[in-house]
C-alpha positions in Angstrom: 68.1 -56.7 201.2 68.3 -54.2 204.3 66.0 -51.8 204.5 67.8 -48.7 206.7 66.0 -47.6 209.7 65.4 -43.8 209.2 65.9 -41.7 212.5 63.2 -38.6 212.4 64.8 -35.3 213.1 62.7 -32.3 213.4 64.5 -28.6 213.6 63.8 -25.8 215.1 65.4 -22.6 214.6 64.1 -18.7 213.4 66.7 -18.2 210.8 65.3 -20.3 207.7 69.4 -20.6 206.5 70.1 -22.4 209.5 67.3 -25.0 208.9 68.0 -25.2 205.2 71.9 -25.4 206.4 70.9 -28.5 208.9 68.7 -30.6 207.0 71.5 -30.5 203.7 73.7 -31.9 206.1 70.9 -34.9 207.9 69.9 -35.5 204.5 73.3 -36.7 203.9 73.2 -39.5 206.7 71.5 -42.9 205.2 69.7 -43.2 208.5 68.7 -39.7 209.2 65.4 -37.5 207.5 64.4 -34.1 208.5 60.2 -34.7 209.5 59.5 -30.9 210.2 60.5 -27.8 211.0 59.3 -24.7 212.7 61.0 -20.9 213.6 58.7 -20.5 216.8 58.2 -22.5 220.0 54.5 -22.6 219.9 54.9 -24.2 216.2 57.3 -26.7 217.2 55.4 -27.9 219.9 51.9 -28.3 217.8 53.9 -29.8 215.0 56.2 -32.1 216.9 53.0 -33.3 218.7 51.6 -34.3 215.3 54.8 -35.4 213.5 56.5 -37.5 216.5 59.7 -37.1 215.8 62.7 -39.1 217.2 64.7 -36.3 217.5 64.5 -32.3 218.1 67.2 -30.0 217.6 66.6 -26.6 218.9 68.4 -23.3 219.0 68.4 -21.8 222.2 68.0 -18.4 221.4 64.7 -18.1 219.5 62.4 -15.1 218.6 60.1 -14.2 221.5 61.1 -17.1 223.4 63.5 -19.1 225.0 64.8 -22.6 223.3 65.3 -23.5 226.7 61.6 -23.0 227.9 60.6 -25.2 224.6 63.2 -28.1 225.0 61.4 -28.0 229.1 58.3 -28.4 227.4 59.0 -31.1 225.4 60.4 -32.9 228.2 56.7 -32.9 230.1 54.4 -33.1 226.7 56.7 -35.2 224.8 59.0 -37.2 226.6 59.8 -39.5 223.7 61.9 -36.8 222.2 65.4 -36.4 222.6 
C-alpha cells in the first residue's frame, strides 16, 4: 500500500471566508493539507516559523501591511517556502 505524500499549505489572508473558501478546496487534493493559517503578517511569520510549511499562499493586500513585504520576508527568514 502507498502512503500519499501530503504537501503542507499554510494561508494567509484577513478575510476568514477566503481562508475557510481555500482550505475546502486543498482539502480536496489527496496530497495537499492546510498546516495553519493567519489574517496578519506578523502571525504568519511566527507561525510559519513554527509550523514549516511547504507552501504559503498569501494575499497581497492585507490589513496594516503589505502581502508583498511578508512574502520578502519569508524569502530571507524562510527560504524553504514557496
Amino acid at each position: 500500500m502507498q502512503t500519499t505524500v501530503k504537501h503542507k499549505i499554510f494561508l494567509v489572508d484577513d478575510h476568514p471566508l477566503v481562508r475557510e473558501w481555500l482550505a475546502n478546496l486543498i482539502h480536496q487534493q489527496p496530497d495537499l493539507v492546510v498546516c495553519g493559517e493567519a489574517e496578519t503578517a506578523p502571525a504568519a511569520l511566527e507561525a510559519i516559523g513554527l509550523k514549516k510549511p511547504d507552501v504559503a499562499i498569501v494575499d497581497l493586500s492585507l490589513k496594516k501591511s503589505s502581502g508583498l513585504e511578508l512574502i520578502k520576508s519569508l524569502l530571507e527568514c524562510h527560504p524553504q517556502v514557496l
